[in-house]
C-alpha positions in Angstrom: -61.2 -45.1 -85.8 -63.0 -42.0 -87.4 -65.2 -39.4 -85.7 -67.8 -36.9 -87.4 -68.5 -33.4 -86.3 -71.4 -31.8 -87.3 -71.3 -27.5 -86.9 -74.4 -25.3 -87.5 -75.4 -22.7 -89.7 -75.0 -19.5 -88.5 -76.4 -15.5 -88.8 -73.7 -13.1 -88.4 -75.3 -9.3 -87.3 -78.9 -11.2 -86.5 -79.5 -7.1 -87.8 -78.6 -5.4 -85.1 -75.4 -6.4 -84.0 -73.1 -5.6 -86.5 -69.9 -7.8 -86.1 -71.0 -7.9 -82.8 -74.3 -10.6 -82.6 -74.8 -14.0 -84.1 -77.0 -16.7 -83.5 -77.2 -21.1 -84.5 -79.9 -22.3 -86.6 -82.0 -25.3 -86.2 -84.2 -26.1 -88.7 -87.7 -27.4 -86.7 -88.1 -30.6 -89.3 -84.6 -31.9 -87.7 -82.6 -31.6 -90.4 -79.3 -30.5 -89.8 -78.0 -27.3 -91.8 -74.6 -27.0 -92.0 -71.1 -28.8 -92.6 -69.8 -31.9 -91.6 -66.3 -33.8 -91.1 -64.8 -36.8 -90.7 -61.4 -37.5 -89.6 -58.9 -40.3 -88.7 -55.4 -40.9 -88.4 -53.4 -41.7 -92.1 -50.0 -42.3 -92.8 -50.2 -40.2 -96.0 -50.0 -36.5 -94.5 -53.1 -34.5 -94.9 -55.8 -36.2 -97.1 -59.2 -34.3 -97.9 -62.3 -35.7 -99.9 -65.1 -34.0 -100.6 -69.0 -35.0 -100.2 -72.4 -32.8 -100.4 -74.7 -31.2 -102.5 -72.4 -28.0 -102.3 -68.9 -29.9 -103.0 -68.7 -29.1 -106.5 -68.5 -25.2 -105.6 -65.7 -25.7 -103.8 -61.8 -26.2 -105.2 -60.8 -28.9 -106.9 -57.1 -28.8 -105.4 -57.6 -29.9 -102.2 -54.9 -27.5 -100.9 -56.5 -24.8 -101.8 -59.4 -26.4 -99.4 -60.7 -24.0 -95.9 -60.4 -27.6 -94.4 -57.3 -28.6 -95.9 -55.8 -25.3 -94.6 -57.1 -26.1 -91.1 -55.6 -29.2 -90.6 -52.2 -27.4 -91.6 -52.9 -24.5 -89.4 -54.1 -26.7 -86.1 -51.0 -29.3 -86.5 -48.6 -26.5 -86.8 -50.1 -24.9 -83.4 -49.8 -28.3 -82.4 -46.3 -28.9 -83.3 -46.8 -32.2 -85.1 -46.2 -34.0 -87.9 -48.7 -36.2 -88.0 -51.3 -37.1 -90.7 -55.4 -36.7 -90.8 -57.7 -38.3 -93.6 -60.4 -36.2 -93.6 -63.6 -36.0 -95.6 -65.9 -32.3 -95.5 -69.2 -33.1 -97.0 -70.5 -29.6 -98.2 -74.0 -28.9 -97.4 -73.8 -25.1 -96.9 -73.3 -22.7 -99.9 -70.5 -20.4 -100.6 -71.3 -16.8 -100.0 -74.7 -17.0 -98.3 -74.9 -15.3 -95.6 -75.2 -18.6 -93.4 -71.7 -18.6 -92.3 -70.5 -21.5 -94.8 -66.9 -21.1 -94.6 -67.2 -20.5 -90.8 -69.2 -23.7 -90.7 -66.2 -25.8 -92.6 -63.6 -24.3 -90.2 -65.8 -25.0 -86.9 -66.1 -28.2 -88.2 -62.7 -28.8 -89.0 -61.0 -27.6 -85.9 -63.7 -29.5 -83.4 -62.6 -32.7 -85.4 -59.1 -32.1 -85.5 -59.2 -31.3 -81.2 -61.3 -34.1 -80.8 -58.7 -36.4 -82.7 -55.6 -35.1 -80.9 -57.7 -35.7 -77.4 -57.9 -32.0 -76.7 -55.0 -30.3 -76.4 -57.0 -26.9 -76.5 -59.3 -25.8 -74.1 -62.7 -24.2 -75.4 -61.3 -20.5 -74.8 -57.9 -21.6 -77.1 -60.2 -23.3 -79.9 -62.7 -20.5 -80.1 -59.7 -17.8 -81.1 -57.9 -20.4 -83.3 -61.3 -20.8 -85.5 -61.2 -16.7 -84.6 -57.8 -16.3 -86.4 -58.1 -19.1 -89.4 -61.5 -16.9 -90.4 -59.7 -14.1 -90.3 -57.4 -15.1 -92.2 -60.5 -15.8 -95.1 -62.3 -12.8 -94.9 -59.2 -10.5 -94.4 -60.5 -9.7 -90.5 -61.2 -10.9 -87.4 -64.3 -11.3 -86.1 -66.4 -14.5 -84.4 -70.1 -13.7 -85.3 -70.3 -16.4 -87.0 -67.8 -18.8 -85.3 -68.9 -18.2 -82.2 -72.3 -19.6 -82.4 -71.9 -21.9 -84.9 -69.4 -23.5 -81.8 -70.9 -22.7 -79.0 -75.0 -22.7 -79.8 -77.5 -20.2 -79.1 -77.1 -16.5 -79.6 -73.7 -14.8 -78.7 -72.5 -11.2 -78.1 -68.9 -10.6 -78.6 -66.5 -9.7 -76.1 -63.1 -9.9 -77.2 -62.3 -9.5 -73.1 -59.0 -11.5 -71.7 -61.1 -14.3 -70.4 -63.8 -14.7 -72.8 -64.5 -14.2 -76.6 -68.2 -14.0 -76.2 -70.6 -15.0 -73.9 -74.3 -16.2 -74.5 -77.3 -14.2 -74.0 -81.1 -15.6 -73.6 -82.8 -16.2 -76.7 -86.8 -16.3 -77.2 -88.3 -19.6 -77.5 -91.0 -19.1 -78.8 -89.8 -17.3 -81.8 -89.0 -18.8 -85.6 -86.6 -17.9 -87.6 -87.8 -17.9 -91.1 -83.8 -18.5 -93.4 -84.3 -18.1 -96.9 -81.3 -18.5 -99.4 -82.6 -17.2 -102.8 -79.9 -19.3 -104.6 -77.1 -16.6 -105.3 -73.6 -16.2 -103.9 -72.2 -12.5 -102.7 -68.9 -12.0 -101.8 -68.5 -11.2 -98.4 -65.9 -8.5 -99.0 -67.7 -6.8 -101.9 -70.5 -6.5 -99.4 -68.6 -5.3 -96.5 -67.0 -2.3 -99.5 -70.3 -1.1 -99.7 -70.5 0.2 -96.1 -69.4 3.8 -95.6 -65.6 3.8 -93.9 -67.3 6.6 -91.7 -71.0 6.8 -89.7 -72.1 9.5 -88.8 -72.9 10.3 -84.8 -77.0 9.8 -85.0 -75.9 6.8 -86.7 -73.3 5.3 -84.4 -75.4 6.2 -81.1 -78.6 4.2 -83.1 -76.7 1.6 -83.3 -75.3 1.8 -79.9 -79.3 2.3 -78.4 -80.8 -0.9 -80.5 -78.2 -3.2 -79.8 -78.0 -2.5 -75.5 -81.7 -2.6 -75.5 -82.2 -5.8 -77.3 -79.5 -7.3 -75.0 -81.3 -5.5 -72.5 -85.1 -7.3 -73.3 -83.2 -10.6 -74.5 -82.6 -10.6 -70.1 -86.1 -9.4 -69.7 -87.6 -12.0 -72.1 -89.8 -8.7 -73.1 -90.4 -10.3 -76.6 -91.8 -7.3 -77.8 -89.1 -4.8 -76.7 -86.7 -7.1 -78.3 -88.6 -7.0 -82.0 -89.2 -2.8 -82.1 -85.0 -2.5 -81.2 -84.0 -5.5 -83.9 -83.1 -2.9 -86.2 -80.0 -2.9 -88.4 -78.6 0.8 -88.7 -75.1 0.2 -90.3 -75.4 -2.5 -93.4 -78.8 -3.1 -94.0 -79.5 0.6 -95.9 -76.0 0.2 -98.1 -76.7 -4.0 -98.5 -80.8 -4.0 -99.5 -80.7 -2.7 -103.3 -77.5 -4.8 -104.0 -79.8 -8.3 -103.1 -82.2 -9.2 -106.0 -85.6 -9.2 -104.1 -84.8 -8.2 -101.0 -86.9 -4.9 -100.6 -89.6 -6.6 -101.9 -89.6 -9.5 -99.9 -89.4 -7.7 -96.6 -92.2 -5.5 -97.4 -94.3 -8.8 -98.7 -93.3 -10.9 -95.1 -94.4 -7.5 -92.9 -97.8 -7.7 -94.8 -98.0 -11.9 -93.9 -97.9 -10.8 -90.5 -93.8 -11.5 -90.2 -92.4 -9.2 -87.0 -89.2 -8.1 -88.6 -87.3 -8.8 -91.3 -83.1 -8.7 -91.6 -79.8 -9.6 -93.8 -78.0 -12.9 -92.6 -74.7 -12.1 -92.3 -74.2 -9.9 -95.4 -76.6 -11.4 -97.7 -78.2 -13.0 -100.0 -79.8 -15.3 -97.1 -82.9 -13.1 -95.1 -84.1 -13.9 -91.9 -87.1 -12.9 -91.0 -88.8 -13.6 -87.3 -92.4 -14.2 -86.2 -94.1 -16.2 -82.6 -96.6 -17.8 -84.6 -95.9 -21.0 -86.4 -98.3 -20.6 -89.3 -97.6 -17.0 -90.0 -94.1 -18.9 -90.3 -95.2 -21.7 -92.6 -97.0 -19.1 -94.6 -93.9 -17.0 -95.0 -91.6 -19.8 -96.0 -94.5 -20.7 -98.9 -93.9 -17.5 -100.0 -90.4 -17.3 -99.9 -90.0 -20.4 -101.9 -92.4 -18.8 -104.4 -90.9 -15.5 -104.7 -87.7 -15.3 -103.7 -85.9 -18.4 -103.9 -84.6 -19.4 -107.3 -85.7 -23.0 -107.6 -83.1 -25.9 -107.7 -80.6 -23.7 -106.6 -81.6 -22.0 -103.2 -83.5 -23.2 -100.2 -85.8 -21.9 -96.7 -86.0 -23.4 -93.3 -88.3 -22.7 -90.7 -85.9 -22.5 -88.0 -85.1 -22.2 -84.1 -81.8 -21.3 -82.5 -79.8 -24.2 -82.1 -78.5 -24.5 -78.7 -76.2 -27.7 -78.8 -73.8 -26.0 -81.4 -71.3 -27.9 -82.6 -71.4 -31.8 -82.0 -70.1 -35.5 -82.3 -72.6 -36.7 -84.7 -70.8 -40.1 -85.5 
């Protein structure tokens, strides 16, 4: 008997919450972006096969496989011995900015506690995909994990008792994603950021991201857009996107609220109320910034459900 788990896309930051923010995404035609797997029991050890329009980016040993490696890291937390036959069919890219690899681990470790009937609680799974991603990008941290396994939009924690906890989103927002088509390492990225900020900077960044916390309460929509400003990666990220700049300067003139970074790039999000200033933005988008046949835009929502049975 197989099962298939299906875990979001994700925005690390969502701009102004710098390892600290990140939110689901649901594209509005009901397709589902992000990663899937499919696991059942094998006598074999661990098997992996690979599926999806993004598979052929990925290894071609499957032990040098994310997914591979999780199986391996959950049945050695688990103590056993026994083999998974798994398939992860690809439909994020590498190095977006949509949280791809933190997609393929949520996935991953859902399937595998699913399969073993739970032996971890949603606390204990949350800082196993915590420490797996770590071990990827060379640090911890669950802005992308987080919501791609728990829905919505989530503020980080790191308490005792609780990695993160949800916050209310808007609504009646959209979430224009738009992947131009290029991959950036996620550790380049994070070596352009200063090692230091200076004190204007850090108490910025403090102000924006209590007060949009603040407003998300409120449901003050407009509050919420004038403090969704990114102060720590956005100024050293912009130039090193192709088309970034211009793009968020061409969206603010379509009538787009705000403009931001996904994660650490290339994928922009950019937010709006209005569903045609939306459609409109995504038109241009494809146009302008996304390299054709190779990236890809969504009008989105935040996806709530997060990760899910989808067998």
């Amino acid at each position: 008997m197989s099962l298939t788990v299906y875990a979001p896309a994700s925005m690390g930051n969502v701009g102004v919450g710098f390892d600290l923010l990140g939110a689901a995404l649901s594209p509005i035609d009901g397709s589902l972006l992000g990663d899937r797997v499919t696991i059942a029991a094998s006598e074999q050890g661990i098997q992996l096969r690979l599926a999806g329009v993004w598979a052929h980016k990925l290894p071609s040993d499957a032990e040098d496989n994310i997914v591979y490696q999780c199986a391996e890291f959950f049945l050695e937390q688990l103590g056993s011995t026994a083999g998974v036959a798994m398939t992860l069919e690809k439909n994020l890219p590498v190095g977006s900015g949509l949280g791809s690899s933190a997609s393929s681990v949520v996935a991953a470790l859902y399937a595998l506690n699913e399969h073993f009937a739970h032996p971890f609680d949603q606390q204990a799974l949350l800082r196993l995909m915590g420490e797996f991603e770590g071990r990827i990008s060379g640090s911890i941290h669950y802005d992308n994990v987080a919501p791609s396994y728990l829905g919505g939009m989530q503020l980080m924690l790191d308490a005792p008792h609780s990695v993160c906890e949800g916050i209310p989103v808007f609504k009646e927002w959209y979430w224009v994603v738009a992947y131009p088509g290029i991959s950036l390492s996620t550790a380049k990225m994070r070596q352009l950021l200063p090692e230091q900020y200076d004190k204007c900077t850090t108490i910025d960044f403090g102000r924006y991201l209590s007060a949009f916390v603040h407003a998300s309460y409120r449901q003050d929509a407009k509050l919420a857009i004038a403090m969704l400003k990114d102060v720590l990666a956005e100024p050293y990220r912009a130039q090193a996107i192709p088309g970034y700049e211009a793009a968020r300067d061409a969206l603010a003139k379509l009538g787009m609220l705000t403009t931001g970074i996904s994660g650490s790039g290339p994928t922009l999000f950019s937010v709006t109320d209005d569903l045609a200033v939306a459609e409109r933005a995504k038109q241009w988008l494809d146009t302008h910034y996304v390299e054709q046949g190779n990236g890809f835009s969504h009008v989105c929502q935040i996806d709530t459900l997060g990760t899910r049975r989808v067998d």
